[in-house]
N, C-alpha and C positions, 0 to 999 in steps of 0.2 A: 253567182250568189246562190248559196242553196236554200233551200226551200225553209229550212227551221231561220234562216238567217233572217226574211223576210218574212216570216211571222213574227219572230221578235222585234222587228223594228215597226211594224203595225201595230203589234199590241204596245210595245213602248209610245206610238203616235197617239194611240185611243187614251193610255192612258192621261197623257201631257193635253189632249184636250179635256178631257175630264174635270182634270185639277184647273184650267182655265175656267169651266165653266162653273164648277163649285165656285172658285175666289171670285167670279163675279157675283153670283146669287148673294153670297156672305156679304160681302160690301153692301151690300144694297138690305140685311134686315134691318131690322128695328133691334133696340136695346132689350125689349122683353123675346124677342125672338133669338135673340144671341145667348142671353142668358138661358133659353132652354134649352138651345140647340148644344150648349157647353153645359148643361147639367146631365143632357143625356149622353154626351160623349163621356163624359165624365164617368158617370152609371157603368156603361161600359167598354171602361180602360182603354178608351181611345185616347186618352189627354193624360199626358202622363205630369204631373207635379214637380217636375224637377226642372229647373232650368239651368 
């Protein structure tokens, strides 16, 4: 395995923990805390309006 191969699968693992630990925090706010935290994604173009 070469070396970029095992960096990318490291950074693929850090990120897949990340997103775990984000969708836990998130479950766990409050309705006024959801709502800001999606007005500020919102703000900047992280949440895109289309579904």
């Amino acid at each position: 395995m070469a070396y970029t191969d095992r960096f990318e699968q490291a950074e693929e693992y850090r990120r897949e923990e990340l997103v775990r630990r984000i969708e836990h925090s998130v479950e766990n706010l409050t309705l006024q805390e959801l709502e800001a935290l999606y007005y500020d994604m919102s703000t900047k173009n992280y949440i895109n309006e289309q579904y």
